[in-house]
N, C-alpha and C positions, 0 to 999 in steps of 0.2 A: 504494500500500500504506500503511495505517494503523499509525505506531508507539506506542505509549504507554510513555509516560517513568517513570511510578511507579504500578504496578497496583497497588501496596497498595490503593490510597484507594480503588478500588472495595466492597472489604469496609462503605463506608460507605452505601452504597446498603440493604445491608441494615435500615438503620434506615426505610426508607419505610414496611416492612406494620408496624412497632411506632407508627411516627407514626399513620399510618390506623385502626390499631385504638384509640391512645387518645383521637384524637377521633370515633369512632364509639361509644366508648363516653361520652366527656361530654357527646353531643349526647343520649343515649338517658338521661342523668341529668339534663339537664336538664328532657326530658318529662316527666318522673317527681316533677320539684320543682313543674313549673306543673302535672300534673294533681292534686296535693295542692291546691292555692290556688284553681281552680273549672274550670267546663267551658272546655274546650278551644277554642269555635267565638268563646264570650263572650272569652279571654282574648285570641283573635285580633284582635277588635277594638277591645279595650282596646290592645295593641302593633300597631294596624295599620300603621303604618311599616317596621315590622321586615320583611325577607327574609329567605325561609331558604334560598334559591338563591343572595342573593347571598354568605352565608358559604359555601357548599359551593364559588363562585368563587374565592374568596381563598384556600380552604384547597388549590384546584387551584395559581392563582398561587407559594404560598408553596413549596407541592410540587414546582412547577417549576423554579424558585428554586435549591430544594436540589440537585435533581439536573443541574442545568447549575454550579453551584459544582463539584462533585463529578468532571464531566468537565474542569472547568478546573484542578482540583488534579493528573490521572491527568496534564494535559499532551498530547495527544495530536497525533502529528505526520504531516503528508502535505505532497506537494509535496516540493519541492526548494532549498537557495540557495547558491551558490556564494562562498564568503570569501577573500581574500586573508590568509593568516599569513605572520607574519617569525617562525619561527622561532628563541626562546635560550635554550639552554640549555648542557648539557655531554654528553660521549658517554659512554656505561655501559655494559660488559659485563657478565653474569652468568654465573660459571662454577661449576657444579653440580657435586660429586661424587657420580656414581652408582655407586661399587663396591657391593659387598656388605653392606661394614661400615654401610653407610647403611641396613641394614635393620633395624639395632638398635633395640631400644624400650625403650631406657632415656630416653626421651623421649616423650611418645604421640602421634598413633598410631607413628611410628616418625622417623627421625632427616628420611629421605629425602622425607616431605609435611611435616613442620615446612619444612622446607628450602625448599620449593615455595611453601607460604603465607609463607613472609616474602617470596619475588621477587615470589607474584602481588599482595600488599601494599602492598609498597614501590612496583609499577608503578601502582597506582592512587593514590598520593601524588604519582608526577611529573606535571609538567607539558609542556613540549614539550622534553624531554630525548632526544634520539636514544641508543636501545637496542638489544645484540644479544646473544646469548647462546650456549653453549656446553655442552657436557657431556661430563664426564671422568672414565676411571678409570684403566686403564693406558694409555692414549691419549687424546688430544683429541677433542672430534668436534663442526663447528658447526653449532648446531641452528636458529640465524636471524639473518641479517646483519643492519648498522642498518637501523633502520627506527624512525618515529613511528607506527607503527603498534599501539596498545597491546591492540586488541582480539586482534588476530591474534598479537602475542606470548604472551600467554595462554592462548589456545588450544594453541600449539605447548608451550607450557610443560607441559600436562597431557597429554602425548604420551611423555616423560620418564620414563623407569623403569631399573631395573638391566642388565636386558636388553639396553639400548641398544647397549653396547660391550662385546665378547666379550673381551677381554683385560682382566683382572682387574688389580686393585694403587690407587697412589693416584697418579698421574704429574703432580703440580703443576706442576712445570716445564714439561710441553706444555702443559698447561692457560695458563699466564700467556702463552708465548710466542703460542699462535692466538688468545689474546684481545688481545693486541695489535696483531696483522697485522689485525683487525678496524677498528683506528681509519683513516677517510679523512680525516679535516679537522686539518692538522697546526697550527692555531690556536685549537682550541677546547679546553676543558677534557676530561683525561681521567682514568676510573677505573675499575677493575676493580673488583666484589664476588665475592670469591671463599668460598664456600659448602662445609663439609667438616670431617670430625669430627678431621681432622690427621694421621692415619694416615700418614705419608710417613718414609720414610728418605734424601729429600736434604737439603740442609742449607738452610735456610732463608734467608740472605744470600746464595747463593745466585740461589736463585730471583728474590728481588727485586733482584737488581744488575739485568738486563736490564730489568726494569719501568720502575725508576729512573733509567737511561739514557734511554726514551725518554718521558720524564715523566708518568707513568700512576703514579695513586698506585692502592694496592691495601687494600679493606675487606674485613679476614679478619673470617666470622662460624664463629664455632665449634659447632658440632651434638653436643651429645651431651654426658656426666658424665663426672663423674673416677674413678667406682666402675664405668661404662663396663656390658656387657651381653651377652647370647647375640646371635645372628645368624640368626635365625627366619627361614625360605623354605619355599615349597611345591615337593614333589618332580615328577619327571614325571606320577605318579599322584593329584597334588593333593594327598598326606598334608604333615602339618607337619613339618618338619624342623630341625635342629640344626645349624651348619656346624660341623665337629668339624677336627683338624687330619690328620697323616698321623699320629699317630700314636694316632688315634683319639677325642682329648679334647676338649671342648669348649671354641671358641674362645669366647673373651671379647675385645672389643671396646671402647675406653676414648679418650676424647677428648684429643688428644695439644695443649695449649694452647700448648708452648713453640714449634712451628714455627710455627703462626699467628701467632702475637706476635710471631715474628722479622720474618715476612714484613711484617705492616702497619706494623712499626717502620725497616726498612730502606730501607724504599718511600715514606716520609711520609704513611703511611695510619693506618687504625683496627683496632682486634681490640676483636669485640663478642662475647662470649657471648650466643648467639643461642635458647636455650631457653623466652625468654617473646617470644612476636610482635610485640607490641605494641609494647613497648619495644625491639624490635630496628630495627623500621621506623621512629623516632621518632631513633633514633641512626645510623641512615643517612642519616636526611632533614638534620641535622643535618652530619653530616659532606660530606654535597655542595655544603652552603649556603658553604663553605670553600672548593669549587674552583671556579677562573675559569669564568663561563659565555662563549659567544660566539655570533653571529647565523650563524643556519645560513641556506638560502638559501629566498626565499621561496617555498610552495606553495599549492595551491589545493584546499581542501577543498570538497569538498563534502555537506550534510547537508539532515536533513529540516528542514522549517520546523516549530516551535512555533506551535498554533493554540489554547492554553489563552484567548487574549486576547477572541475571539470568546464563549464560553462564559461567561466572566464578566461582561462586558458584556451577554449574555442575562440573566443571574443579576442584574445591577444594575436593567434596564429592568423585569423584570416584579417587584422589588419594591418598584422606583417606583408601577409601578400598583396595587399592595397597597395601597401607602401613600394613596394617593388613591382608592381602589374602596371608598365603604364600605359598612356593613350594610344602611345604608335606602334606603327607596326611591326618594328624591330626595338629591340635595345640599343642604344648608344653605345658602342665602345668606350670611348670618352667616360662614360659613367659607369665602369667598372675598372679600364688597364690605364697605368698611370701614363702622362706625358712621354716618358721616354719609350714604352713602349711601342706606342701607337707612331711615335717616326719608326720606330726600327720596323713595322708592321707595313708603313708604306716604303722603306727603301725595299725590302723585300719585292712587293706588289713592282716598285719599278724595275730591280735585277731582275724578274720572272719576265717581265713585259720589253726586255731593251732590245731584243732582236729586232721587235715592232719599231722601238724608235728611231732605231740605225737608221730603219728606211725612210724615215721621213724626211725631208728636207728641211732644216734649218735653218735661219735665215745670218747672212754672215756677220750680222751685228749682235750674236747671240753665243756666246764660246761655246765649241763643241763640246759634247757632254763628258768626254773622257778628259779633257782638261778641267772640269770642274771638282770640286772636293764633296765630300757627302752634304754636307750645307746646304751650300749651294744648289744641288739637284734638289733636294727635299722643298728649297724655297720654289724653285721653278715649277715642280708637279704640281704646289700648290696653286700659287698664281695663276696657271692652266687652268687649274679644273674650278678656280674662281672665275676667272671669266668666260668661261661655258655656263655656268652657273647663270650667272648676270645676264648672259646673252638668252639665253632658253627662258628666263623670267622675264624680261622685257619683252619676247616673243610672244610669247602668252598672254599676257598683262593689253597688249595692244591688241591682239584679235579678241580678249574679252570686249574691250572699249568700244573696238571698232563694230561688234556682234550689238552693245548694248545702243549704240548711236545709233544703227540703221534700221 
């Protein structure tokens, strides 16, 4: 099975029919500029070196290029490898209150998914931190032992709702105790994030003398405003509703700070007003950089292999040969053998050819060839075949003129 690491970058493939069109369209502007300048068959053999196959080559290369970059950015992974990790870090519970009062939206969308986005947050900031989690309202209830498992805590996490536990209230105190019976590794660092708008009538030192006993420090994150909110639910009939009290008024719900603050301060913890996520997750990351980590024991992961390496390495080779394929229709010499070679390459071409020149006639203002030094003949063959050059392009040049005038 085929995974891919960052699909974004596909959206960048979309740039190929905009590529293709706008050299389809320069190539159709350039006809357009050389049939202003004379016939088309004349200018062909004015630029007869030029290919137009081989630029439709290079624009296929360059195109290939692109879209093998493009599969090495997505990353794409198959196969299998097996890793050894040592595990270090420190063990974290998450204990969630889901009463009612977490339906408040004096926070948006309501108390109870801020609440959620800071754990799923904060989980994707740790590293190999052994995590479990809990969820409480008038009872405890555990929703997933340790585990380095972060995809699957995640999951379990958006599972979590009010519904969970049928006894209503805010029961802190079961809460801290089954996140502590959570900890196996009586050597590693540990800490409770405890998550809840404070709502509680125990007393807060309390709570955390037993944490504090067994050396769990606790981050109270507080949910909710001090002007506090209605308690908005849907009825069996799906309409909106009110939580009103018994005596029919509407509850208002308000973020109770001073038992939180008790607790993280009794415990040698933190109290973070947890209202903006960012900065909630930033001051947790923060406050665990502060408790002992320790070497859990090593495991054996296993994952897909990363094959982006392969793809770029295509992306490199074929604009290697970009780089080397060019328009015309032979190579340069010149662009491969140095200076001296390329005289030694035409004295040659002239010793093969001097029978031919013997015969020619010479004219007597021009020293015979056996009198002349290597130099000197190399400058001559030049000059020659520059003005043949000159003469056959002038030739040309005016039967286009002459074509396009009449």
């Amino acid at each position: 099975m085929v995974a891919i690491e960052k699909p974004i970058y596909l959206f960048l493939l979309l740039l190929i029919p905009l590529g293709i069109g706008l050299n389809r369209y320069f190539r159709y502007w350039q006809i357009k500029k050389q049939e202003e300048f004379g016939n088309t068959k004349a200018l062909e053999q004015i630029v007869s070196n030029r290919n137009h196959i081989r630029n439709k080559h290079k624009g296929m290369l360059q195109m290939g290029a692109f879209v093998c970059l493009v599969i090495a950015l997505i990353n794409p992974k198959w196969g299998t490898e097996t890793e050894t990790v040592k595990a270090q870090g420190v063990e974290l519970v998450f204990a969630l209150d889901v009463s009612k009062s977490m339906l408040c939206n004096d926070v948006k969308p309501n108390r109870l998914e801020i609440a959620k986005q800071i754990i799923a947050q904060t989980i994707s900031k740790l590293g190999t931190d052994r995590i479990g989690m809990i969820a409480y309202a008038g009872n405890a209830h555990p929703v997933l032992p340790m585990t380095t498992d972060y995809a699957l805590a995640k999951m379990y996490l958006q599972t979590i709702n009010t519904d969970l536990i049928s006894s209503q209230g805010t029961a802190i105190q079961s809460a801290i105790e089954t996140a502590v019976d959570f900890f196996d590794n009586p050597n590693s660092g540990k800490a409770i994030i405890l998550l809840s708008d404070g709502e509680d009538h125990e007393s807060g030192s309390k709570i955390a003398s037993y944490a504090k006993e067994k050396g769990v420090k606790i981050i109270t994150i507080g949910i909710g405003t001090p002007q506090g909110g209605n308690i908005a639910f849907f009825d069996e009939y799906g309409e909106p509703q009110l939580k009103v009290d018994r005596e029919g008024k509407v509850v208002i719900t308000k973020l109770n700070t001073e038992v939180l603050e008790t607790i993280a301060s009794e415990s040698n913890g933190k109290y973070i007003l947890g209202n903006q996520t960012t900065f909630v997750v930033e001051q947790i990351k923060e406050a665990l950089e502060e408790i002992k980590k320790s070497e859990f024991k090593s495991q054996q992961l296993a994952q897909q292999k990363s094959q982006f390496q392969w793809f770029l390495l295509a992306a490199l080779l074929l604009l290697l040969v970009d780089l080397f394929y060019l328009k015309r229709k032979a190579f340069s010499l010149r662009f491969f053998l140095p200076k001296r070679a390329l005289k030694g390459i035409v004295v040659l071409i002239y010793i093969s050819s001097s029978h031919g020149l013997a015969q020619q006639k010479i004219p007597s203002k021009t020293p015979a060839l056996e009198e002349m030094n290597r130099e000197e003949k190399l400058r001559l063959i030049k000059s020659k075949a520059k003005e043949a050059k000159e003469k056959a392009t002038y030739n040309l040049g005016n039967t286009i003129y002459k074509a396009k005038k009449s």
